[in-house]
C-alpha positions as CSV (number, residue, x, y, z in Angstrom):
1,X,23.7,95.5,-33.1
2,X,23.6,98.4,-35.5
3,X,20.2,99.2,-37.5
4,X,20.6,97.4,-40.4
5,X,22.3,94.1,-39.1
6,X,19.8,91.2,-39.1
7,X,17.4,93.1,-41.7
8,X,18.8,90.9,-45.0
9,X,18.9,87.2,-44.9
10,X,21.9,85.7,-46.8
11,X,22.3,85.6,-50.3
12,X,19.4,88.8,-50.7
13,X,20.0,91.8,-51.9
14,X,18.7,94.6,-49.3
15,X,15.8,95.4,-52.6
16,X,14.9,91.8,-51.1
17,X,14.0,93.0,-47.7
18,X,11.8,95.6,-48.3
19,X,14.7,98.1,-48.0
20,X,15.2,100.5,-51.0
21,X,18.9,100.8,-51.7
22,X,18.6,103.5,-53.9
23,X,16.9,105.7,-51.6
24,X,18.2,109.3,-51.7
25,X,21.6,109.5,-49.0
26,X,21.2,113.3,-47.8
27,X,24.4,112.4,-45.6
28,X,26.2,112.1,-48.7
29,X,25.3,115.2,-50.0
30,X,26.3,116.8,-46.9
31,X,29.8,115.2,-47.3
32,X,30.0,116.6,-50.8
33,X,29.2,120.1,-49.8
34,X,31.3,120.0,-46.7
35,X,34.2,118.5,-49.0
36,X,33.8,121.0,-51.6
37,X,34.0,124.1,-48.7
38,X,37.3,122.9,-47.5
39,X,38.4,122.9,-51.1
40,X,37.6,126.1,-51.2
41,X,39.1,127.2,-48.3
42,X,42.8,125.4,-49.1
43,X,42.3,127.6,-52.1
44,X,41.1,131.3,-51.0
45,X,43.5,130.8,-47.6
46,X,45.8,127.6,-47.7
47,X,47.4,129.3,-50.8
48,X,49.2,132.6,-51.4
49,X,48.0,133.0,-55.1
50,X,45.5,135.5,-54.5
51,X,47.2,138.3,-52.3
52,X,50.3,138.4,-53.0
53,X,51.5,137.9,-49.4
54,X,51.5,134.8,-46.8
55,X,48.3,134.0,-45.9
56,X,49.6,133.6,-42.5
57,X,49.6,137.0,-41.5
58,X,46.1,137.6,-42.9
59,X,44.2,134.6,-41.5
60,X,46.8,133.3,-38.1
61,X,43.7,131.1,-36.5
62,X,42.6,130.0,-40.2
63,X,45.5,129.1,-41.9
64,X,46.5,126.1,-40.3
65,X,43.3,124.1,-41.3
66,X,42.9,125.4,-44.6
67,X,46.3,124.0,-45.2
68,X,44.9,120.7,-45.4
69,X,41.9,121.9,-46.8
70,X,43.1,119.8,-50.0
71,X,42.2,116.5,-48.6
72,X,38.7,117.5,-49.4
73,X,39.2,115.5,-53.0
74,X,40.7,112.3,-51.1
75,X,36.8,112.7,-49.3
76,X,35.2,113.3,-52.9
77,X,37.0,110.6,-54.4
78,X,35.6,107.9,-51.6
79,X,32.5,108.9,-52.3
80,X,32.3,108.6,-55.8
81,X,33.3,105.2,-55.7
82,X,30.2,104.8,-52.9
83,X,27.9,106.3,-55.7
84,X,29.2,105.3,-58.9
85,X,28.5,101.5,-57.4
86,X,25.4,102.2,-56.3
87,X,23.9,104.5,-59.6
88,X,25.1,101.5,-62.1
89,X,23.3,99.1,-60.1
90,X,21.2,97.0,-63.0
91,X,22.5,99.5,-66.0
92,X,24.2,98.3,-69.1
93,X,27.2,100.1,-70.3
94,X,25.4,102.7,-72.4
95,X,23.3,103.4,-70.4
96,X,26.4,104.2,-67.5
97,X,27.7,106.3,-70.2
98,X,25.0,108.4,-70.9
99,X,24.2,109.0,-67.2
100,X,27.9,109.9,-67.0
101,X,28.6,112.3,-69.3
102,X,24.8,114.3,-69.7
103,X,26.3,114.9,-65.8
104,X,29.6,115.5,-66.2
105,X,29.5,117.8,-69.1
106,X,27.1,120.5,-69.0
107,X,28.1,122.3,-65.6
108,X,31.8,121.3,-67.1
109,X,31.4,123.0,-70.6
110,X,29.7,126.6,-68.4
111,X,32.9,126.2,-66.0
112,X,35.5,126.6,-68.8
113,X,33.5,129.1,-70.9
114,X,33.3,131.2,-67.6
115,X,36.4,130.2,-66.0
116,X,38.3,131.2,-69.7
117,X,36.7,135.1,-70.0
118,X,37.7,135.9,-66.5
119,X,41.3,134.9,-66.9
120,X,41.4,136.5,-70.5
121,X,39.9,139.7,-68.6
122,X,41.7,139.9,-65.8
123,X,44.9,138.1,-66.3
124,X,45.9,139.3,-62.9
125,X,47.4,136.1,-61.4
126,X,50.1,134.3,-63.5
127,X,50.1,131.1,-62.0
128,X,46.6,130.7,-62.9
129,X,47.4,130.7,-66.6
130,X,47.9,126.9,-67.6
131,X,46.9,127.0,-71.3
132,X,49.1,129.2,-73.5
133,X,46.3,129.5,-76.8
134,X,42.7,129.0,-77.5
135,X,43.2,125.7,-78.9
136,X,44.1,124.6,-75.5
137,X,40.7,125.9,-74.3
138,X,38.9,123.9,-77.1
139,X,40.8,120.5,-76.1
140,X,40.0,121.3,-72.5
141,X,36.1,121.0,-73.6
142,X,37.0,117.3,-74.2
143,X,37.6,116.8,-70.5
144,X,41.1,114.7,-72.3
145,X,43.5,117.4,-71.7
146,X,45.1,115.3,-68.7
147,X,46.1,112.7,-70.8
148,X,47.4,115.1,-74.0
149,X,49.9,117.1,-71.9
150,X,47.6,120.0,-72.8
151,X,46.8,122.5,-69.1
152,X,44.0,122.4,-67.0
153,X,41.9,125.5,-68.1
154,X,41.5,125.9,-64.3
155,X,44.0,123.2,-62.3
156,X,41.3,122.0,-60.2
157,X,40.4,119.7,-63.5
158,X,43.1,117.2,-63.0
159,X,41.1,115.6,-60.6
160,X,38.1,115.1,-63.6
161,X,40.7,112.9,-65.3
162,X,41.2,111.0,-62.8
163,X,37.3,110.4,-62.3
164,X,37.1,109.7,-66.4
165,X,39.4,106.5,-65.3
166,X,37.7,105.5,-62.7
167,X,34.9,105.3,-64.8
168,X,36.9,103.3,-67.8
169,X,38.0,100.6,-65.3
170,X,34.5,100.3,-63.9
171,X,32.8,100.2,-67.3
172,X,34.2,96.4,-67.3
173,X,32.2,96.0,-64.1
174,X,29.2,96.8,-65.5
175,X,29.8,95.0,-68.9
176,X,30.3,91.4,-67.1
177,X,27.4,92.5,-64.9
178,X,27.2,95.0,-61.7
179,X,27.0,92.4,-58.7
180,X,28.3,91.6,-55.3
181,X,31.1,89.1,-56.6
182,X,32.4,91.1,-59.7
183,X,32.2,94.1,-57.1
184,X,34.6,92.5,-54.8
185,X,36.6,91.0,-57.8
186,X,37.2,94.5,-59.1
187,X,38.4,95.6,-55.8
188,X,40.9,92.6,-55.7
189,X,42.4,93.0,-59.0
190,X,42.4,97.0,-59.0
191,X,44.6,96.8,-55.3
192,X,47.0,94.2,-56.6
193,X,47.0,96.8,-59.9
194,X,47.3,99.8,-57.6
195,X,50.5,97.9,-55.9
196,X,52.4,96.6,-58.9
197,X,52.0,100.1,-60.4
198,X,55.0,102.2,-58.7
199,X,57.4,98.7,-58.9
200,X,57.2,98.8,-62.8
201,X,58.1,100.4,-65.4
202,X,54.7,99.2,-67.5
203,X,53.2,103.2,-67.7
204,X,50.0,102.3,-68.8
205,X,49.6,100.4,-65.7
206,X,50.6,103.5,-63.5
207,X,47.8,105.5,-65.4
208,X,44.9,104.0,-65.1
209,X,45.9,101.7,-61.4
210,X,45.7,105.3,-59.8
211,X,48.3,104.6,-56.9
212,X,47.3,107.6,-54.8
213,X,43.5,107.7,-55.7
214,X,42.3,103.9,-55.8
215,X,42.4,103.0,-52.5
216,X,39.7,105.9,-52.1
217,X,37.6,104.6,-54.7
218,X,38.1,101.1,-53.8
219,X,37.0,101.8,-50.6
220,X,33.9,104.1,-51.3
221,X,32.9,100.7,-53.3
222,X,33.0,98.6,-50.3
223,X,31.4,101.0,-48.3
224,X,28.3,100.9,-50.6
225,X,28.1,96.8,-50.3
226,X,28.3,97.1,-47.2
227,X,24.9,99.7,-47.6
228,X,23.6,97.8,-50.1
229,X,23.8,94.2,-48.3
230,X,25.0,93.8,-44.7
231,X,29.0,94.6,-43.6
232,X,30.9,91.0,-43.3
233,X,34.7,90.8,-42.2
234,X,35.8,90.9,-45.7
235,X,34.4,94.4,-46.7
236,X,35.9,95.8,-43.5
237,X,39.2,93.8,-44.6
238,X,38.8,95.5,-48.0
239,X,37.7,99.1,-46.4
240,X,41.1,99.1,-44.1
241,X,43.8,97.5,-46.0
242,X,42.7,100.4,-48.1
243,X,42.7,102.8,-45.5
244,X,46.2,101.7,-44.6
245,X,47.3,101.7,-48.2
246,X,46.2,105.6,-48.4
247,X,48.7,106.2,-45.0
248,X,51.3,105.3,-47.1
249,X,50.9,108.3,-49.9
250,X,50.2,111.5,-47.2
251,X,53.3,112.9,-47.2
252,X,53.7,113.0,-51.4
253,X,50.1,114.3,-51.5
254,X,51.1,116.9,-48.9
255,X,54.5,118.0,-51.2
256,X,52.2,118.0,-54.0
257,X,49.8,120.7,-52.6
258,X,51.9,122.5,-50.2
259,X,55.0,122.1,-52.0
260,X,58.7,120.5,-50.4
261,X,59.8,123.3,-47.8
262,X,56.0,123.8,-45.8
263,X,55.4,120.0,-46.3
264,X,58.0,118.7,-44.4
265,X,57.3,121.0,-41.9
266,X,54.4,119.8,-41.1
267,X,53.4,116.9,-39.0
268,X,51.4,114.5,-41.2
269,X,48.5,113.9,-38.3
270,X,46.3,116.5,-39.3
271,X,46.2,114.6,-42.9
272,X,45.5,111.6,-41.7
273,X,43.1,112.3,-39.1
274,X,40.9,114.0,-41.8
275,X,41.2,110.9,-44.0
276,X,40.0,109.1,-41.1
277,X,37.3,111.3,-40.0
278,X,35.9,111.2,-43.8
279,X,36.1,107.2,-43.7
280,X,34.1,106.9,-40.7
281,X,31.6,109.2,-41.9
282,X,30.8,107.3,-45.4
283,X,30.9,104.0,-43.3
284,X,28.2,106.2,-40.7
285,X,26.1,106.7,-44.2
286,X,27.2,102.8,-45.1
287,X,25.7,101.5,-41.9
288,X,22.1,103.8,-41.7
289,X,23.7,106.1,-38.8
290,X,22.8,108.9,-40.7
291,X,19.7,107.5,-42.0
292,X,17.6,109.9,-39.7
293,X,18.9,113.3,-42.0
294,X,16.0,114.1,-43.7
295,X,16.9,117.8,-44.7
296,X,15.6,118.7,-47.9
297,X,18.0,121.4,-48.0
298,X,21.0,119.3,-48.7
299,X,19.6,118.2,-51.8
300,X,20.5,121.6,-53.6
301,X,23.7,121.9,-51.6
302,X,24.5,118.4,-52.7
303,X,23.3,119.7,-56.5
304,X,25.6,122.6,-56.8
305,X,28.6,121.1,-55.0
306,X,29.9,120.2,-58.6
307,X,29.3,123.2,-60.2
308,X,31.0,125.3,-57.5
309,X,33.9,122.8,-57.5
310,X,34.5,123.5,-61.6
311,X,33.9,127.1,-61.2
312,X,35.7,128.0,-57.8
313,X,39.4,127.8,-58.3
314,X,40.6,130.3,-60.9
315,X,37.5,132.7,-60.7
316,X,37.8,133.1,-57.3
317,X,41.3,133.8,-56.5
318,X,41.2,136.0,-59.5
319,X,38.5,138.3,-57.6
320,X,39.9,138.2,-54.5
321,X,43.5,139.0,-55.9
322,X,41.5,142.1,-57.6
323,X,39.5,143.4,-54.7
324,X,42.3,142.5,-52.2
325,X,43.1,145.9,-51.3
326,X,39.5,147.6,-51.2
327,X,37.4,144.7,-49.1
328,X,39.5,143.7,-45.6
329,X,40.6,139.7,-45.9
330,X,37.6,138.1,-44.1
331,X,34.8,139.4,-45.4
332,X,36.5,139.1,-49.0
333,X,36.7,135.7,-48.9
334,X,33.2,135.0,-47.0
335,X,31.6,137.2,-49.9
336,X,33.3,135.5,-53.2
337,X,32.6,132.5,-51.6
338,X,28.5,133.2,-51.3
339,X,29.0,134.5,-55.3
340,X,30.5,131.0,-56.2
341,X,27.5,129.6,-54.6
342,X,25.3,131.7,-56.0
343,X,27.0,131.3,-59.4
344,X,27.0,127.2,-58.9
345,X,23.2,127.3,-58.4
346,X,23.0,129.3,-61.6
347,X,24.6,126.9,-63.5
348,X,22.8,124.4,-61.9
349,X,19.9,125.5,-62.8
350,X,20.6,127.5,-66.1
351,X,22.9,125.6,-67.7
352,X,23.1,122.2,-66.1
353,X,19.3,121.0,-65.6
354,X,17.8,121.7,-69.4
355,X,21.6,120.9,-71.2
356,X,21.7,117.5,-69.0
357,X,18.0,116.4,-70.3
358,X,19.1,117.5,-73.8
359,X,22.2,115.4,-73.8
360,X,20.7,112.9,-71.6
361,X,17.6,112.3,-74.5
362,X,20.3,112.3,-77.3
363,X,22.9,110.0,-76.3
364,X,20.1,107.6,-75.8
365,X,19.1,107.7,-78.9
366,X,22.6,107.2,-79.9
367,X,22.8,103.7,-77.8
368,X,19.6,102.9,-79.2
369,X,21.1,103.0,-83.0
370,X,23.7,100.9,-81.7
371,X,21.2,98.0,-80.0
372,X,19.2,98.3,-82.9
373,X,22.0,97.9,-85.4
374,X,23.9,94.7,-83.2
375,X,23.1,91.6,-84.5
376,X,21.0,89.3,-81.8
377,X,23.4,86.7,-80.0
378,X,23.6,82.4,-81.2
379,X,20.8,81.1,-79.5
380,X,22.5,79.4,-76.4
381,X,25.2,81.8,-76.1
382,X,23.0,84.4,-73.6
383,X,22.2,82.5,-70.8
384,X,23.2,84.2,-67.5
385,X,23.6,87.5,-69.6
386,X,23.7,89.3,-66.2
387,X,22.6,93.2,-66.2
388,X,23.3,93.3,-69.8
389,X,20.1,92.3,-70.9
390,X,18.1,93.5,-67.5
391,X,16.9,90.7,-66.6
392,X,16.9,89.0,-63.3
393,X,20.0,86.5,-62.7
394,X,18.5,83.4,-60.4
395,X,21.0,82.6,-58.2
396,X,22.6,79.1,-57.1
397,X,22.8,77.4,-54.2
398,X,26.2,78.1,-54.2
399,X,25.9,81.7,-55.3
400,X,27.9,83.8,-52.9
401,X,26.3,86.9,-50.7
402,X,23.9,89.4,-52.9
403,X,24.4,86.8,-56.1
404,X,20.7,87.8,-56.3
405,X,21.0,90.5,-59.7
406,X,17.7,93.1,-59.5
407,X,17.1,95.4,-62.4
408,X,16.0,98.6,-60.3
409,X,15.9,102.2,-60.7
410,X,19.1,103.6,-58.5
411,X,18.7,106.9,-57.0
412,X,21.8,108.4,-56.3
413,X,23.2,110.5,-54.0
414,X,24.9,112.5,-57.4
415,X,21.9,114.0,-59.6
416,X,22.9,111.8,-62.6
């Protein structure tokens, strides 16, 4: 039996039990920071961008796992969908946007700014240049640039589009009501989506079913039921048919990273062992394995993991293409990777903390105008509003698993 199995009767929510859901994960943000790091490494030593020469004869024992360093987004990706379920938890849509973008922005907007004077000041590394003007800058500030056809600022931001989606589709979530049926409903309708997608020529479908990235998500959703009540056949159905579905798009992910010549001369193992290995240890932080990791530590690392993933990319292979012939190759990369932490907590702390609160305080406002200004509903057409309205949903007899609808403050692994 593992420790959670047998601790939430049937049809309760694990708030039920005694058991606090929203309790802080610090598994999860040892995941994050681990994720982030072998970005980071694909980066500085999977690629070639920053010396000029194959990385191959500068790092011979590192190379080979920094190659599939990439995979670190598949890992991020799973767990957004773990926390984005789990933060939104008795939330109305407002108030999902406000926590979204007072912690999305901030430690974005610092990135670009920063990200933007070191390329214009050392514009040593062509490839890195994806925005030809300044208005391409400003759009980037809009976190929209994916879906204008403008460049990434830094490239690393396509994968913040792909997050915005994520967020869009889930909005409807939240605005019939976060629980355990709509939950599993989304997951349904988003994999049949997800499959339709690549047999039709209906683009809008393509761009926001995700193909690639939703069985990630999907299964980071799952994941968290499976925290947030008990695990039951079906979740694990859900968790590997989207496991199986990722198999399916390695080899395209691995031509789109490492390109068509070193991609198909590489097994496709390694790739799916790490994808493996990072589904196993979100279902370890699903099931209360990692319940006992208590280190107060991983709290920051988890904290800065988002500003050093905005902030890595460009900056760094631009200082390490600029000191690549004064510092020797190891300790180069071991020393801009302590400034990008450094740097990260900076923001963190500088930038992201007081901004977030700022934005945070005004955006509520902002839904406030709206609730104030929206007419009240026909008397008899609110019943069983749901988490709209934050009040507590009774469930039926025939109310299926976790029907039970809390309003409760959700903690998240992600500062929010």
């Amino acid at each position: 039996m593992h420790p959670r199995e047998g601790s939430v009767m049937p049809g309760f929510s694990r708030a039920s039990s005694g058991k606090e859901p929203g309790a802080r994960l610090f598994a999860l943000d040892g995941i994050r920071i681990t994720a982030a790091l072998v970005v980071v490494l694909y980066h500085y030593i999977g690629l070639n961008s920053a010396w000029d020469r194959s990385t191959a004869e500068l790092f011979p024992a590192l190379r080979p796992v920094a190659l599939f360093g990439w995979l670190g987004v598949e890992i991020f990706f799973v767990v957004s969908g773990f926390v984005i379920c789990m933060s939104v938890w008795g939330r109305t849509v407002g108030d999902f946007a406000v926590s979204r973008v007072s912690r999305l922005f901030p430690a974005y907007w610092a990135g670009i700014a920063l990200t933007a004077l070191v390329l214009w000041f050392l514009p040593e590394v062509q490839e890195l240049r994806h925005t030809e003007q300044w208005s391409d800058v400003l759009i980037n500030l809009t976190m929209m640039q994916g879906g204008l056809g403008v460049g990434h600022v830094d490239h690393s931001y396509w994968t913040l589009f792909v997050e915005l989606k994520f967020y869009a589709l889930f909005a409807i979530v939240v605005l019939c009501g976060v629980t355990y049926r709509n939950c599993i409903l989304f997951c349904g309708v988003w994999t049949l989506a997800a499959i339709a997608a690549p047999t039709t020529d209906f683009r809008l479908l393509h761009f926001f079913a995700m193909p690639q990235y939703a069985p990630y998500f999907i299964a980071g959703i799952a994941f968290y039921l499976m925290h947030r009540y008990r695990p039951t056949m079906l979740l694990w159905a859900i968790v590997g048919v989207q496991f199986l579905i990722a198999q399916h798009y390695v080899r395209g992910r691995m031509r789109m990273n490492l390109g068509l010549h070193l991609s198909e001369q590489l097994p496709t193992w390694p790739a799916r062992l790490v994808i493996a290995v990072g589904f196993l240890a979100i279902a370890a932080v699903a099931l209360g394995y990692l319940d006992r990791i208590q280190w107060r530590w991983l709290k920051t690392a988890g904290a800065i993991t988002y500003p050093l993933y905005i902030i890595h990319m460009a900056i760094g292979i631009t200082l390490i293409h600029h000191f690549r012939d004064r510092v020797p190759p190891l300790p180069l990369v071991a020393t801009v990777t302590a400034a990008m932490l450094v740097l990260a907590w900076l923001i963190h702390v500088c930038v992201e903390r007081p901004l977030s609160k700022r934005l945070r305080v005004g955006m509520r406002r902002g839904v406030e105008e709206i609730r104030r200004n929206t007419p009240a509903p026909v008397s008899g057409s609110d019943s069983g509003s749901g988490s709209g309205s934050g009040s507590v949903s009774v469930p039926n007899a025939r109310a299926p698993l976790g029907e039970l609808h809390v309003r409760e403050p959700a903690l998240s692994a992600f500062k929010r």
